[in-house]
C-alpha positions in Angstrom: -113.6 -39.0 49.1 -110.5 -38.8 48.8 -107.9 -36.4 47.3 -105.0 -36.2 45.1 -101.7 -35.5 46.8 -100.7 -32.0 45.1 -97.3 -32.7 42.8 -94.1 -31.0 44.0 -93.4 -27.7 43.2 -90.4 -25.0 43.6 -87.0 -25.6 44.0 -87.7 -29.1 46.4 -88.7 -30.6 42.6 -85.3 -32.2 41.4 -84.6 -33.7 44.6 -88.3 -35.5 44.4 -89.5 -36.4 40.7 -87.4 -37.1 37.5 -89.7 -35.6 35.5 -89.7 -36.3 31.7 -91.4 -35.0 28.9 -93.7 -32.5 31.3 -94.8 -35.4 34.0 -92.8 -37.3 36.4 -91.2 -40.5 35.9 -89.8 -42.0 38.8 -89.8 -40.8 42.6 -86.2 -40.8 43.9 -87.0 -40.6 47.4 -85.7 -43.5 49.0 -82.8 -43.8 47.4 -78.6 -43.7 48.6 -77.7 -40.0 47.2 -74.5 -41.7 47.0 -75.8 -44.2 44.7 -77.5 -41.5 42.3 -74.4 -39.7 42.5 -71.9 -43.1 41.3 -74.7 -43.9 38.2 -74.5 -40.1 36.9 -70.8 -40.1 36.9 -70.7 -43.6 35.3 -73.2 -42.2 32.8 -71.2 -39.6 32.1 -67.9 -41.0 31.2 -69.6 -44.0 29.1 -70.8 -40.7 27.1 -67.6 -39.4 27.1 -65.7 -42.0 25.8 -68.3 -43.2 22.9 -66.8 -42.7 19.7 -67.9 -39.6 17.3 -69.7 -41.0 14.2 -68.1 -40.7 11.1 -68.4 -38.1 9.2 -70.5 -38.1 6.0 -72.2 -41.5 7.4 -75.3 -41.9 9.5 -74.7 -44.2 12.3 -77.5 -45.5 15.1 -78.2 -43.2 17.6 -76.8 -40.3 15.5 -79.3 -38.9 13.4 -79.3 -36.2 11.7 -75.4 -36.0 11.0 -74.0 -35.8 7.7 -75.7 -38.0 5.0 -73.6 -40.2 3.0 -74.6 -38.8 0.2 -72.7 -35.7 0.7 -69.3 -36.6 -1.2 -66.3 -35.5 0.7 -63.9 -32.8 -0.4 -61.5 -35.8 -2.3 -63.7 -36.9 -4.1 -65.1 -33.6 -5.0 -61.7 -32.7 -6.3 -61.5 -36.1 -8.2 -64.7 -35.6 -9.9 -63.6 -32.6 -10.9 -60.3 -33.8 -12.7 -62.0 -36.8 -14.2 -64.4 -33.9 -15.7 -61.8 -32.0 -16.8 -59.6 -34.2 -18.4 -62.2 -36.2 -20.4 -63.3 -32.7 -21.7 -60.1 -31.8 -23.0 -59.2 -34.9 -24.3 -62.3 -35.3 -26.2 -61.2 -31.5 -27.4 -57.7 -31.9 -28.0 -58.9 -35.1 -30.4 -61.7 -33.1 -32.0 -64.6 -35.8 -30.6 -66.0 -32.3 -30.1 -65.1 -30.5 -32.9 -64.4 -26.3 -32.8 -67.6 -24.5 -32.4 -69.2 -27.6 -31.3 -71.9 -25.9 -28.5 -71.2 -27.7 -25.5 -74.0 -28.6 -23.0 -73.4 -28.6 -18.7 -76.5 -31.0 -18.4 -75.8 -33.4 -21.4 -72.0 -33.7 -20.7 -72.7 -34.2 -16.8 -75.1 -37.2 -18.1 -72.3 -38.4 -20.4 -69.8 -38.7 -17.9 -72.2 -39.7 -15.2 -71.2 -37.1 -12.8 -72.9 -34.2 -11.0 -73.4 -30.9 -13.0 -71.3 -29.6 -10.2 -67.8 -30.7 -11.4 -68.7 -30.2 -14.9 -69.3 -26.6 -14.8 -66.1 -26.2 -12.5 -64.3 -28.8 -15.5 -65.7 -26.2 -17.9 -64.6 -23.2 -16.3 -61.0 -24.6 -16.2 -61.0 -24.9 -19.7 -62.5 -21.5 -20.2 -59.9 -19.8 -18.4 -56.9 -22.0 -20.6 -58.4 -21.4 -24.2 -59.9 -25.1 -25.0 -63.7 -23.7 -24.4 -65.5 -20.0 -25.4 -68.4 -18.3 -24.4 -70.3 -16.2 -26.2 -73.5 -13.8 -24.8 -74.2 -12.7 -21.5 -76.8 -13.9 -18.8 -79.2 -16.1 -19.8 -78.1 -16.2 -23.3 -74.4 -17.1 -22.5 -73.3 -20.3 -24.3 -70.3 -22.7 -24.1 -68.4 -24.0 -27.4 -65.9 -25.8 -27.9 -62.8 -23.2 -29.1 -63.0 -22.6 -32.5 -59.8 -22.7 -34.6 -58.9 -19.9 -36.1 -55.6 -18.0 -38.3 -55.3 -15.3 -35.2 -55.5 -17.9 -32.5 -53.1 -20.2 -34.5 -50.2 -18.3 -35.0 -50.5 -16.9 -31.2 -50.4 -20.5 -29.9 -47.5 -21.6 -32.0 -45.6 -18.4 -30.9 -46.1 -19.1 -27.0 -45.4 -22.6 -27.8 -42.4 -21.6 -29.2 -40.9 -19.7 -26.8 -41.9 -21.8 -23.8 -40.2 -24.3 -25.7 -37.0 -22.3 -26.8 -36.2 -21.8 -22.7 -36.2 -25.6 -22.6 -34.2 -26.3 -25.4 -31.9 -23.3 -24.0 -32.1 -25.2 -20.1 -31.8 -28.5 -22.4 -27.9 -26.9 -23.7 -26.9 -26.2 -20.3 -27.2 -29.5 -19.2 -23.6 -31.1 -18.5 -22.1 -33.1 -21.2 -22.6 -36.3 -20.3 -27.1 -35.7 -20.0 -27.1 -34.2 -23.1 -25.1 -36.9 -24.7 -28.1 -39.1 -23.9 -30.4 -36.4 -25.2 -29.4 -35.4 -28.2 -28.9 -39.1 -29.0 -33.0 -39.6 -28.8 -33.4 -36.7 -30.4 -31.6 -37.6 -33.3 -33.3 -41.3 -33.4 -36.8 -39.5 -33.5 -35.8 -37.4 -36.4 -34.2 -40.2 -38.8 -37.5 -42.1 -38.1 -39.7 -38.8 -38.9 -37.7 -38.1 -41.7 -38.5 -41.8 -43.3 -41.8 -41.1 -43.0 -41.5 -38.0 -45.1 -39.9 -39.4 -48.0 -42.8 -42.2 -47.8 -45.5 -40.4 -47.3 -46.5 -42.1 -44.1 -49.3 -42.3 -42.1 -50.3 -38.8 -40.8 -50.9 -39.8 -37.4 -47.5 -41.4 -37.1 -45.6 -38.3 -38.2 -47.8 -36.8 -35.0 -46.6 -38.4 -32.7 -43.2 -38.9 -33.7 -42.8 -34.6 -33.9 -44.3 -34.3 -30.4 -42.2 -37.2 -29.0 -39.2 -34.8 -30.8 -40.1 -31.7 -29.2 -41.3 -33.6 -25.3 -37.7 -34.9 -25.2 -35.9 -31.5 -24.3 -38.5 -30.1 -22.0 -39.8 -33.4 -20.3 -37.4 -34.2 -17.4 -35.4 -30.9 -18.0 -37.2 -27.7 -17.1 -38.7 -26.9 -13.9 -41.5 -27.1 -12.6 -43.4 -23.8 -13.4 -42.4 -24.0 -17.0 -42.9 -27.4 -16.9 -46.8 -26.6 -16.1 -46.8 -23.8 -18.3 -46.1 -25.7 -21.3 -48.7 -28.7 -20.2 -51.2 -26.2 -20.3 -50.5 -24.5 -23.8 -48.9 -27.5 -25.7 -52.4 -29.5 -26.5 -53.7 -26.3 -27.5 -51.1 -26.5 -30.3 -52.2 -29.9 -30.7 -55.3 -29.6 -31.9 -54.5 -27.7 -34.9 -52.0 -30.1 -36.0 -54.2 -33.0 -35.4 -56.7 -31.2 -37.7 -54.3 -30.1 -40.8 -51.5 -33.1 -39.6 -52.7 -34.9 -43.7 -52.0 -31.0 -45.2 -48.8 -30.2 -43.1 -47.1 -33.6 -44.6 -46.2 -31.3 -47.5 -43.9 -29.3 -45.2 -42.3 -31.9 -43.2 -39.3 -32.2 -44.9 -38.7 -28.7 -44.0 -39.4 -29.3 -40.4 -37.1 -32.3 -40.3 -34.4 -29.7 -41.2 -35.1 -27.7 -38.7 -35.2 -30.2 -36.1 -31.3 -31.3 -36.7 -30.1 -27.4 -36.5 -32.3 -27.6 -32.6 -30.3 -31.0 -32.0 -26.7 -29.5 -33.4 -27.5 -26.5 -31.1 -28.2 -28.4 -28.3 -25.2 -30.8 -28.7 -22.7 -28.4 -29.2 -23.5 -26.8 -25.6 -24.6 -23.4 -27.3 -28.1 -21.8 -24.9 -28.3 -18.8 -27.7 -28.5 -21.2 -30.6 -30.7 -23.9 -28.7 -33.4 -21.1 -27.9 -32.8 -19.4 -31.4 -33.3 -22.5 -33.5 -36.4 -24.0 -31.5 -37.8 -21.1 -32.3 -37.6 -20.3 -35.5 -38.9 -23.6 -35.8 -42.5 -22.6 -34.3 -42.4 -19.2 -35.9 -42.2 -21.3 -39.5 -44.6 -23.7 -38.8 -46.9 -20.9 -37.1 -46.1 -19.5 -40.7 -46.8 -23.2 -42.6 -50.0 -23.3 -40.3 -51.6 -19.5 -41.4 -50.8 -20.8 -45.9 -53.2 -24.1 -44.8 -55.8 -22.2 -42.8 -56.1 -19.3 -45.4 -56.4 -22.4 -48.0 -58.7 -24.4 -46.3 -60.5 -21.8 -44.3 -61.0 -21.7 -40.3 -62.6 -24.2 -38.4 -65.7 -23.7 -36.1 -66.3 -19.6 -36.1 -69.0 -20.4 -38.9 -71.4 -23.0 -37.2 -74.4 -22.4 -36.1 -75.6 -23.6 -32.8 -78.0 -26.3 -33.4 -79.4 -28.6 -30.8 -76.4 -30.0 -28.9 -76.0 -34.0 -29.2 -72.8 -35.4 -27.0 -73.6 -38.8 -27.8 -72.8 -38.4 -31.5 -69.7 -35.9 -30.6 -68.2 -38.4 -28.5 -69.3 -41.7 -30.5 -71.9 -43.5 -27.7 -75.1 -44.1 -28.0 -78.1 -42.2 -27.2 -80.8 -43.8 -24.9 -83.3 -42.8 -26.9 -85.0 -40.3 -25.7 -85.0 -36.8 -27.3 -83.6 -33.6 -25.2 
């Protein structure tokens, strides 16, 4: 009968048995220490040297790194601008119109992102005017700003004064830069004043009045004024765009006031430039508060009723009922 030689034990193991997973693999005795010695330092830089797997990929031999579908922080950031911008566009053009309740879910479906970049989208717009909440907790609800006589006239007045600084910077400018200016401005305002005497189309005159007014602050102002006036200017926007086929009544008074802002401005005078521009604002803040007392305020009425962002923004539904 014959017996089992006992395995190795104590400190004498490593220089015996590889051992792996518990029981040994291979008996090293035998071999050139000087060999054993060559293979681990070959192993070692072959380890060193392999290149680290990318990050956010899987790659063989590298599980349980970062999976792919982890987007990185660039495209985070670009999900989140996409989100943002497509909201206030589609508020700024009234595709969802004031009061309008607005959905995290449903518009994260509509633009085929994450909730994720919506809701930081949404709290952008929160924080700049173009979105309210109302309730608390749970019962906290998103709209779409509502359009009211108090917010009105407080937009046109920062409006105005951001945009009196620029006209003022705009005076400044040496001769020869505001020669070129005043020269646009003056085209823009024969071409909005032919559309007042003919009655025009309404979204012409729109865009012809905010090309008037872009032309002394684009290219002119610096840079925190510059995004200062980004941010508030569309808010100001989307009351015109709403009354632009009521305001046509007044243009002919705003054309006037336009050629005493391009007379200020060509004549080199900052105190008249900033005074005239606005005074401008301040009337049309005033021309603005006659319609909406007429024609009543615009989304503090609605109800909340079951949210549908396909027919806000003009796509179809897939069918199926929220």
């Amino acid at each position: 009968m014959t017996t089992a030689a006992a395995e190795p034990t104590g400190p004498n193991i490593g220089r015996r048995l590889v051992y792996r997973n518990g029981g040994p693999l291979r008996s090293l005795a035998g071999r050139d220490p000087s060999l054993l010695r060559a293979r681990r330092r070959r192993r070692m830089v072959l380890h060193m040297n392999r290149p680290a797997p990318r990050r956010g990929r899987k790659t063989a031999g590298h599980r349980g790194h970062a999976d792919s579908s982890v987007p990185d922080t660039a495209d985070r950031v670009d999900n989140v601008s996409q989100a943002y911008r497509n909201l206030r566009g589609a508020i700024v053009w009234g595709q969802l119109s004031p009061g309008l309740r607005i959905s995290e879910r449903a518009i994260a479906e509509w633009l085929g992102l994450s909730r994720t970049p919506v809701r930081s989208a949404l709290h952008r717009l929160e924080q700049e005017g173009f979105v309210s909440s109302y309730g608390n907790g749970r019962e906290r609800r998103l709209v779409a700003a509502p359009l009211t006589l108090a917010d009105g006239q407080e937009v046109y007045f920062i409006v105005g004064h951001l945009e009196g600084l620029a006209a003022r910077t705009a005076a400044a400018l040496p001769a020869s830069r505001r020669k070129k200016l005043v020269a646009r401005m003056r085209e823009l305002n024969r071409e909005l004043a032919a559309e007042s005497r003919k009655r025009g189309d309404a979204s012409r005159v729109f865009d012809l009045d905010l090309e008037f007014h872009r032309t002394y602050v684009e290219g002119v102002v610096g840079p925190r004024l510059l995004t200062l006036h980004r941010a508030i200017k569309p808010q100001s926007e989307r009351y015109s765009r709403l009354y632009i086929s009521v305001l046509l009544d007044e243009l002919s008074s705003s054309v006037k006031e336009h050629e005493a802002i391009v007379r200020s401005i060509a004549d080199g005078d900052p105190d008249a430039a900033q005074r005239t521009v606005e005074r401008n604002w301040s009337n049309a803040a005033a021309r603005l508060a006659r319609i909406i007392e007429q024609h009543g305020e615009r989304g503090s009425w609605q109800a909340w009723g079951r949210y549908d962002p396909g027919a806000a923004l003009g796509k179809s539904r897939d069918g199926k009922k929220r």
